[in-house]
C-alpha positions as CSV (number, residue, x, y, z in Angstrom):
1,X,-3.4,12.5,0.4
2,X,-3.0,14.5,-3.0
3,X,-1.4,12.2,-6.0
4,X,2.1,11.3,-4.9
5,X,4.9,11.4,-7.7
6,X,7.3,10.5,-5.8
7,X,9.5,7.6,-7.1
8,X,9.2,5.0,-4.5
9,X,11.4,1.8,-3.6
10,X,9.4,-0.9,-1.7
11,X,11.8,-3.0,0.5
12,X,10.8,-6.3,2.3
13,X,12.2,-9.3,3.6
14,X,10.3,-12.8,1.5
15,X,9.3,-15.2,2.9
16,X,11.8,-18.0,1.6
17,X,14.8,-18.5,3.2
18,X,18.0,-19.0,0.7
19,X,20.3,-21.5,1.3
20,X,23.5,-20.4,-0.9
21,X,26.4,-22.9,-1.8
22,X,28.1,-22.2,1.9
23,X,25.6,-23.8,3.7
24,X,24.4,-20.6,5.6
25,X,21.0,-20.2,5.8
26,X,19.9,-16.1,4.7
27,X,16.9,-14.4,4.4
28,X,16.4,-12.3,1.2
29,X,15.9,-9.1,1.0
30,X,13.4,-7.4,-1.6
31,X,12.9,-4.5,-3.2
32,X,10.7,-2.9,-6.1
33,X,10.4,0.6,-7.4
34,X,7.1,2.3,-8.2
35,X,6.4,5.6,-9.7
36,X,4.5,6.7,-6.8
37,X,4.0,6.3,-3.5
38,X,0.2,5.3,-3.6
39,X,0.7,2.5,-6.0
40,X,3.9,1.8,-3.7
41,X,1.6,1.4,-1.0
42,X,-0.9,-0.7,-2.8
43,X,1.2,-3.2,-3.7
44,X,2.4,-3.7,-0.1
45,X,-1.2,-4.1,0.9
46,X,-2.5,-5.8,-1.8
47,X,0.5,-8.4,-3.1
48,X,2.6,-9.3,0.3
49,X,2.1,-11.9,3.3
50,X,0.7,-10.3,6.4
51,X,4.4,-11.3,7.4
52,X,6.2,-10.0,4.6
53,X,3.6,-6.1,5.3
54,X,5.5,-6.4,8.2
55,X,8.5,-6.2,7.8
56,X,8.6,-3.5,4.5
57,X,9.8,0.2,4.4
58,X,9.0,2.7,1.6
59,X,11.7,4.5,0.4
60,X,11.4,8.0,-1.5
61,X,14.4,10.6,-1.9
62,X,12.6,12.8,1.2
63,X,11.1,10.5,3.8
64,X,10.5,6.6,4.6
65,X,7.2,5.2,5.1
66,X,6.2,2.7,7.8
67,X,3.3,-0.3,8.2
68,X,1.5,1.9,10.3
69,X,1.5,4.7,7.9
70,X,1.0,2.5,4.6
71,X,-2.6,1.2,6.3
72,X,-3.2,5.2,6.5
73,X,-2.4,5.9,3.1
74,X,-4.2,2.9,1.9
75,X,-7.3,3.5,4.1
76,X,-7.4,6.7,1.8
77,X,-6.9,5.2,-1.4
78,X,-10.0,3.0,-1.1
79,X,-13.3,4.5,-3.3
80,X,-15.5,5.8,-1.0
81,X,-12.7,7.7,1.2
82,X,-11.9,10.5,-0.5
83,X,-13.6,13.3,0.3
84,X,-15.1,14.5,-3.3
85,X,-17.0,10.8,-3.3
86,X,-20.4,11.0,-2.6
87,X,-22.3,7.6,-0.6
88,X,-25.3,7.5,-2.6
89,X,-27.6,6.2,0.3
90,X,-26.6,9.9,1.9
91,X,-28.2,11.5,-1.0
92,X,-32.0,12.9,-0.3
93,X,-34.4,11.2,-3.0
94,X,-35.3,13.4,-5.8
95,X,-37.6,10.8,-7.0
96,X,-41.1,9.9,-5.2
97,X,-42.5,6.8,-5.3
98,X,-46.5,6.9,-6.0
99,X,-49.0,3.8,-6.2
């Protein structure tokens, strides 16, 4: 995935459960805006519960973006997973070791 400049609005539900003045117990909903998807994503993956991953959406003006798809995106984000990077251990030695 090319460099996203998408504005993005994370929404999740938190874990704590607020207990306003009425009594009534509500769960609160979230949200956080990024200035692109891919550090939308990361923070999803990298700063919410397992539970809380669960239950987020990512907004942008064009399309929503689902668990499922975030894991995608952030698969591809990692180093080693785009294709321009190079493993070095695929590399052929240019080097020869004499003793």
């Amino acid at each position: 995935m090319k460099g996203s400049t998408e504005v993005a609005t994370v929404f999740w539900y938190s874990r704590e459960i607020r207990e306003p003045a009425d009594g009534v117990k509500k769960l609160g909903v979230r949200n956080r805006k990024f200035e692109s998807v891919e550090n939308a994503v990361a923070f999803v993956m990298e700063k919410l519960s397992a539970t809380e991953r669960g239950t987020s959406i990512i907004m942008t003006a064009t399309r929503s973006i689902y668990p499922m798809d975030m894991k995608d995106i952030y698969a591809g984000l990692k180093p080693g997973n785009s294709p321009r990077s190079v493993n070095r251990r695929d590399l052929p030695s240019t080097l020869s070791r004499v003793r």
